[in-house]
N, C-alpha and C positions, 0 to 999 in steps of 0.2 A: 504493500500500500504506500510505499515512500515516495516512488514516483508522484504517483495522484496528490498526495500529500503536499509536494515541494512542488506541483502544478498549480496547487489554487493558491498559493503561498506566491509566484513568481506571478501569478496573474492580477494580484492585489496590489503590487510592485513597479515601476516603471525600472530598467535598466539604462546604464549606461550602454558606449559605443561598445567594448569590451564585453559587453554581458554581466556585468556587475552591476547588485542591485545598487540603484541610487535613493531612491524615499518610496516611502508607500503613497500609492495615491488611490486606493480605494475601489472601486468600482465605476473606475473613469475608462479601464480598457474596455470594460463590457459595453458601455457607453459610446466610445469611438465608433466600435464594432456595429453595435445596433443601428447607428447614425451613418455608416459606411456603404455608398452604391456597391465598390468594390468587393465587400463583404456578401451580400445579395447578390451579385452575380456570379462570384463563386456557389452560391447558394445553388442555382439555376444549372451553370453548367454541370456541378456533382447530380443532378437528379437527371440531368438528360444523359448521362455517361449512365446514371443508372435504367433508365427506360431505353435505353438500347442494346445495353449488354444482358441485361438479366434474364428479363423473357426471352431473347432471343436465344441466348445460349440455353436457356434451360428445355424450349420446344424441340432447338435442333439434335439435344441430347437425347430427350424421348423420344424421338423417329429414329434415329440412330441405335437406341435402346431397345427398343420395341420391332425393329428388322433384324438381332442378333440377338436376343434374348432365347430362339429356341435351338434345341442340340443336333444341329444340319452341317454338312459336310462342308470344312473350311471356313464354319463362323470363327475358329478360337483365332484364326488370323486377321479377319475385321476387328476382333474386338481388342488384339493385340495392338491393330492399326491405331481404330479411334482410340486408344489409352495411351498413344503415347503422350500427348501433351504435356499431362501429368509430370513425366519427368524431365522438364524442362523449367528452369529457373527463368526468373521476370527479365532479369537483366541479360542473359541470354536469348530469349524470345525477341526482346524488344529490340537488340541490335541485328540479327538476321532478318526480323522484319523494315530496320531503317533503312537498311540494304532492299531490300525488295520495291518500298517506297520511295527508293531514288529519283529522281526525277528525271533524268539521262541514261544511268546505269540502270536503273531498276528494272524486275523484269515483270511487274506490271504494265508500266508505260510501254515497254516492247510491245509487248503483246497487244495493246493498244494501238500500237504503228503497223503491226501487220494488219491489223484491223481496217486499217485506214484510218482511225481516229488519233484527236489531237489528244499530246500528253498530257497527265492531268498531276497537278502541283498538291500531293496527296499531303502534307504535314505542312505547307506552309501558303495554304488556302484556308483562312479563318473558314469557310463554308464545307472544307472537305476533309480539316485537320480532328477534330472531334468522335468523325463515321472512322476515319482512319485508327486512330486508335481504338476505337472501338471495335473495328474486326477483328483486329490482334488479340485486345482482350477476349472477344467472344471465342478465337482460334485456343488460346491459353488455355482458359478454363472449361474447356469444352471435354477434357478428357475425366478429369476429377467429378463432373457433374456426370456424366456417362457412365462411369464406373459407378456411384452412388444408385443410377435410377436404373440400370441394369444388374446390380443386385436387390434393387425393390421386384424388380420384374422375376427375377428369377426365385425368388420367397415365396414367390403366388403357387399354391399348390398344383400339379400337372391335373386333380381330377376336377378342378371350375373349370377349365379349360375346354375336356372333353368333357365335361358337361353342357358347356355352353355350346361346343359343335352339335351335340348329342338335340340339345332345342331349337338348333336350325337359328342360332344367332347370328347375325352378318357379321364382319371385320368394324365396324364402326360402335355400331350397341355394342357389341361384347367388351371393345376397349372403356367406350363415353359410360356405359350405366355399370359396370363391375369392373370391369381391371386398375381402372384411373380412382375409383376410391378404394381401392386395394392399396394404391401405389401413394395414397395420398401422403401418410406419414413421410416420405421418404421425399417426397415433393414440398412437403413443409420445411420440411429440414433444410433442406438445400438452396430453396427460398430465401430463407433468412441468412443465412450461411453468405449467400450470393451478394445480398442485400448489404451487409455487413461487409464483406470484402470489398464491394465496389465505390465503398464508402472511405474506404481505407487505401483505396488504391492509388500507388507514388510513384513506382517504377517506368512502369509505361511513360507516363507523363515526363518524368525528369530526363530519359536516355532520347525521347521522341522527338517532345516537341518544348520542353522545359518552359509549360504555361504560356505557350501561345499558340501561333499567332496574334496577336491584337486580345489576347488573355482570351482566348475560346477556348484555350484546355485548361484554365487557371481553377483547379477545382480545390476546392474546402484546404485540404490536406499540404498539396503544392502550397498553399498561401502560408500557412503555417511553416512549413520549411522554409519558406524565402523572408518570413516574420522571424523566425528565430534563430536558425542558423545561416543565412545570408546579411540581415542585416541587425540581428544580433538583438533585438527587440525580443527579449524571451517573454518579459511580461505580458504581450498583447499576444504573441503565438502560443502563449498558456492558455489564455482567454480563450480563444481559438479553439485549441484543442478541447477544454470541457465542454464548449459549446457543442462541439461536434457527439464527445461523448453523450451529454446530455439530448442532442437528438438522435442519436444510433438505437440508446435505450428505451425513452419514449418509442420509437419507431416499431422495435422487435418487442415489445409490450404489448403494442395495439394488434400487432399480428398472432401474439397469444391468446388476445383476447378475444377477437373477432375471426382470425383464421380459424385459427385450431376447433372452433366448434364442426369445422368439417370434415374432419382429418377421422378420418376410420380406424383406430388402430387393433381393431378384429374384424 
């Protein structure tokens, strides 16, 4: 608890240039902060990094999930496939993907020119920099959420199954009205999980596009780094950071409260 401790303690605090506390000043950084456009739009762009990553990675995992879930000849090398992600670190991801977003070298843009289309300036187009990190992330965590919802799928007993063939259930019903509240715990989980990481997420950003363009990747987290260890303002990137805590928690609270009354877990 010492961290948190020596968080609300530096955020009461205003720092020198060095990082040394100089006076207390109360509840003036929270005040800055509240008062700050910069603040709110970091606000904005963390939720659209999360409405693009989340649901996306977590649908494209369940179709992925749900075509190798059953024991068919050369699934364990799909599933081999999609899992690798998993073992790949952020900062590794994210520099073979700067490479790929090149804008000359890269071999998106290639691919584009055989196309006959024009190149497209993927990380330093405030309108394409955002999507752009955002497939990476979605390519990232794509394995770990796959593996999670391919072992919900595979818990589900073999005889609903053929039971469901056995009452002439189609591929749609038998997923929408039983297997997806089957699958549901395992989908909450990973929900929040996602929710929580995507809220915490710094890698991508810092090796990308380090809060930009024109601050379109400047999210919650980024600000706090460039609050505190850039320009050495620990008191106001403490601020910062509980605020963040304080809504991560609020947040996965409400989804205990209001999701989980869905969640099947028999």
């Amino acid at each position: 608890f010492y961290p948190m401790v020596q968080s609300i303690y530096l955020s009461l605090h205003v720092t020198a240039p060095l990082g040394r506390i100089s006076r207390y000043i109360g509840l003036e950084n929270y005040v800055k902060l509240f008062t700050s456009s910069i603040f709110y739009d970091g606000l904005v762009v963390t939720a659209q990094f999360i409405l693009y990553t989340v649901p996306t990675t977590i649908l494209l995992a369940l179709c992925l999930a749900i075509l190798t879930h059953r024991a068919l000849a050369g699934m364990k090398l799909f599933r081999f496939i999609f899992s690798l992600p998993v073992a790949m670190s952020v900062g590794t991801t994210a520099v073979i993907w700067l490479q790929l977003f090149h804008p000359s070298i890269g071999m998106f843009n290639q691919v584009l020119g055989w196309l006959g289309m024009e190149p497209v300036f993927w990380l330093s187009d405030p309108k394409q920099a955002m999507i752009s990190v955002s497939i990476m992330t979605i390519w990232m965590n794509l394995g770990f959420v796959y593996i999670v919802l391919l072992g919900g799928l595979n818990a589900v007993s073999d005889d609903i199954y053929d039971s469901l063939a056995i009452d002439g259930a189609g591929p749609l019903r038998r997923y929408a009205r039983v297997i997806l509240p089957l699958l549901s715990p395992s989908l909450f989980f990973i929900t929040i999980v996602s929710i929580i990481g995507s809220f915490q997420a710094f890698g991508q950003f810092h090796i990308l596009t380090k809060g930009g363009p024109m601050n379109a990747t400047n999210t919650i987290v980024y600000q706090i780094y460039q609050e505190a260890f850039v320009n050495y303002r620990f008191g106001i990137g403490s601020a910062q950071a509980l605020i963040l805590f304080a809504g991560i928690l609020l947040l996965t609270l409400i989804q205990f409260r209001l999701v989980e009354r869905k969640v099947h877990y028999q």
